[in-house]
C-alpha positions as CSV (number, residue, x, y, z in Angstrom):
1,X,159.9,79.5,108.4
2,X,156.7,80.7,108.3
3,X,155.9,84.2,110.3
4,X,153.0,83.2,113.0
5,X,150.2,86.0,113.0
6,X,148.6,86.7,116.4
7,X,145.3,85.8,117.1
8,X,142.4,88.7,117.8
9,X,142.0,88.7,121.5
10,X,138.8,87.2,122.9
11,X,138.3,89.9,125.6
12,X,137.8,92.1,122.6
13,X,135.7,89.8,120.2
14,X,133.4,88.4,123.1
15,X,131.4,91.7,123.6
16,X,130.9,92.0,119.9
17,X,129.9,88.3,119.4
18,X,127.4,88.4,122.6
19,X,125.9,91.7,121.2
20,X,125.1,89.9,118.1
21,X,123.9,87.3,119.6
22,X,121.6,88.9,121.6
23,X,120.3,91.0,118.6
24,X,120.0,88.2,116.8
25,X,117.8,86.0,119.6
26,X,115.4,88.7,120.5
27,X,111.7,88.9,119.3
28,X,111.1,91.4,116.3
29,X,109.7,94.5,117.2
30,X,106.1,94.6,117.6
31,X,103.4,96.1,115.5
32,X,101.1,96.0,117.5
33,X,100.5,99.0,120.0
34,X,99.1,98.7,123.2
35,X,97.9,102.0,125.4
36,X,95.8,101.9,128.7
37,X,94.4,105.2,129.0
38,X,91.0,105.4,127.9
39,X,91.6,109.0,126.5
40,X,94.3,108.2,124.0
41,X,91.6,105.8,121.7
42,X,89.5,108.9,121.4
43,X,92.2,110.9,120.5
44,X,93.3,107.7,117.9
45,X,90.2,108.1,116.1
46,X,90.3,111.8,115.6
47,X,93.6,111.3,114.3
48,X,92.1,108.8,111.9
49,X,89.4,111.4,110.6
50,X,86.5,109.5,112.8
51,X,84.3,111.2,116.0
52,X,86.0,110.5,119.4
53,X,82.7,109.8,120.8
54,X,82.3,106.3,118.8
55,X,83.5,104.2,121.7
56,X,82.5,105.0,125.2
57,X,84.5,106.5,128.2
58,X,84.8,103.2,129.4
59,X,87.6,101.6,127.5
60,X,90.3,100.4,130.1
61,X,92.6,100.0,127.3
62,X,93.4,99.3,123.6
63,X,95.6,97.7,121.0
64,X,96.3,98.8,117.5
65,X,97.8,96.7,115.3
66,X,100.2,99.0,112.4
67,X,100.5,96.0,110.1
68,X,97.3,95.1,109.4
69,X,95.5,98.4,111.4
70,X,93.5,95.6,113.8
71,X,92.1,97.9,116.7
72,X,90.9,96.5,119.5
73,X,89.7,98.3,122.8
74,X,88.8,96.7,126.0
75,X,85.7,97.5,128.2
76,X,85.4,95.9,132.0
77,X,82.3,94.8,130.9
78,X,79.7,94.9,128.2
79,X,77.7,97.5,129.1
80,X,74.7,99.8,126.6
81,X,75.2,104.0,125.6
82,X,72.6,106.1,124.6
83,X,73.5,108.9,122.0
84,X,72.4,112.8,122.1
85,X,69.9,111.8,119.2
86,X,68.4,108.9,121.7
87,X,69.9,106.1,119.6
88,X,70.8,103.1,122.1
89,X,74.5,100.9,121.1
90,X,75.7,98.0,122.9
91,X,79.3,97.4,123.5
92,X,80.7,94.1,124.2
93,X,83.6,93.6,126.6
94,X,86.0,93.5,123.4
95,X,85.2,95.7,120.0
96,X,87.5,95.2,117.3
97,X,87.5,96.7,113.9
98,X,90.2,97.6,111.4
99,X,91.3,101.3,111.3
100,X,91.9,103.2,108.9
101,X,91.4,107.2,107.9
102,X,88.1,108.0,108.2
103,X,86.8,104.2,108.0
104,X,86.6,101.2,111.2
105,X,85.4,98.2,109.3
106,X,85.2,94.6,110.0
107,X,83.3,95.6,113.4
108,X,83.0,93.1,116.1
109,X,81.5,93.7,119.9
110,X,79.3,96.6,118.7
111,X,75.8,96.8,117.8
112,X,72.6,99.2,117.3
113,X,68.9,99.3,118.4
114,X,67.0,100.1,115.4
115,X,63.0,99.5,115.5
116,X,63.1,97.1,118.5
117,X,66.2,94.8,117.1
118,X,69.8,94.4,117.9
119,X,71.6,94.6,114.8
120,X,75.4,94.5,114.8
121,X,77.4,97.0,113.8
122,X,79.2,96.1,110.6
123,X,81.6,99.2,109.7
124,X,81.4,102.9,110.1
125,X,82.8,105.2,107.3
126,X,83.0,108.6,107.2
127,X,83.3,109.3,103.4
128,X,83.5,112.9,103.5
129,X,84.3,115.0,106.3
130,X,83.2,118.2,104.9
131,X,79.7,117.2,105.0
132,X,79.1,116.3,108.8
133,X,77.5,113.0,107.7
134,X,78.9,109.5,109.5
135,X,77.7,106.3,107.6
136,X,76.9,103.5,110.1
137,X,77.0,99.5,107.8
138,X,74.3,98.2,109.8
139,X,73.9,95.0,107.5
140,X,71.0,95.0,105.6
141,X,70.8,98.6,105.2
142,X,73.4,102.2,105.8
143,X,72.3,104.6,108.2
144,X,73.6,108.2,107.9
145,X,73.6,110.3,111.1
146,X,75.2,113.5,111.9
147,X,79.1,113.4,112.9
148,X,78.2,116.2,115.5
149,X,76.1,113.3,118.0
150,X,79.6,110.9,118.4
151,X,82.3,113.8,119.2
152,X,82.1,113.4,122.8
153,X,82.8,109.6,124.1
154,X,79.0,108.9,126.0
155,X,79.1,106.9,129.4
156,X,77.6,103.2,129.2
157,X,75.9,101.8,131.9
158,X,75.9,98.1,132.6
159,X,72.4,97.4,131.3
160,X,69.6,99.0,128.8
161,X,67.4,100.4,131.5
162,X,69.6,102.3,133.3
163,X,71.2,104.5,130.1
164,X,67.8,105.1,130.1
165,X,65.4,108.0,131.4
166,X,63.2,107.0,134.4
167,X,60.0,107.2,132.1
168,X,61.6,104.7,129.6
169,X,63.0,102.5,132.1
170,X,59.6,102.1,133.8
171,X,58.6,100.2,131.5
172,X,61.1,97.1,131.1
173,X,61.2,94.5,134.0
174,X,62.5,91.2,134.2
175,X,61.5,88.2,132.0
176,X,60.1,85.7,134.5
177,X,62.5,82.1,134.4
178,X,64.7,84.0,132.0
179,X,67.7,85.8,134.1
180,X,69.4,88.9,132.2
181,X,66.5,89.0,129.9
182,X,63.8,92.0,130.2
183,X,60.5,92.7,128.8
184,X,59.6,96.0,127.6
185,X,56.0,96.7,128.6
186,X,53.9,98.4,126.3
187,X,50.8,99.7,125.9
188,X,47.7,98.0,125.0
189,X,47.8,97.0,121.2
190,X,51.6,96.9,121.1
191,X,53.7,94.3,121.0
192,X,56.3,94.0,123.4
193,X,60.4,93.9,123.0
194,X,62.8,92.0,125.0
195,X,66.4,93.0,125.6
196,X,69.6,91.0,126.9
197,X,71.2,92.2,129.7
């Protein structure tokens, strides 16, 4: 006759099987990264051989993608930043760019005043960090500034006029029948520049 071999015990195997189970249901890990303090993207970008000072003090919040180095960083609202060398950027609510060392490419939600015009912000690159130079990829042309104007994050204030100095700010006002758009009022012989709020 043949000899009858016990069975494994379920109180033993069930643990083991539901731990599996479990390990086997739940959601891959995820690459991507999320952080609310505002201080930690600054720190992120020094860590990533770029100026602190790139993105503003207001940034609720960020994600960073590892995979594919997607960062994006939130703002409560778009809102306008004026650098120690009197350049004027816009930030939209969202600004996304890929990260890498020294480089943030791909740029979305940021852009530059140069010569009266919005242009947006395309990547910005910092090719050698000896040399104190930042490359900004403006679109139609690269603008090199020094590294030393973005270390410290600026503040950004909710419209052009009020990153502003009085004297400057005197002379926008609002666009009649257009609301959010002002006028910049020049003087006689110039032409004049609107500006989105």
């Amino acid at each position: 006759m043949a000899e009858l071999r016990p069975r494994p015990s379920c109180r033993l195997a069930l643990p083991v099987c539901l731990c599996l189970f479990l390990l086997a249901a739940a959601p891959p890990l995820a690459l991507a990264r999320a952080a609310p303090a505002a201080d930690s993207i600054h720190k992120l970008l020094r860590s990533h051989g770029l100026p602190g000072g790139l993105l503003p003090r207001s940034v609720e919040s960020y994600t960073l993608d590892e995979g594919n180095g997607l960062l994006e960083a939130r703002l409560s609202a778009p809102c306008y930043a004026t650098y120690d060398n009197g350049d004027l950027a816009f930030f939209d609510t969202v600004v996304r760019g890929n990260l890498s060392f020294g480089a943030l490419r791909g740029c979305e939600g940021l852009a530059q005043e140069e010569l009266f015009m919005w242009l947006p912000v395309k990547g910005i690159l910092v090719s050698d960090p000896g040399s104190g130079v930042i490359l900004f990829d403006i679109g139609y042309a690269h603008k090199r500034l020094s590294r030393s104007l973005f270390e410290e994050p600026p503040d950004c204030k909710p419209s052009a006029s009020t990153s502003m100095g009085a004297v400057e700010a005197a002379r926008w006002r609002d666009s009649p029948g257009v609301p959010g758009l002002r006028e910049r009022i020049e003087a006689e012989g110039e032409e004049g520049h609107l500006d989105q709020r």
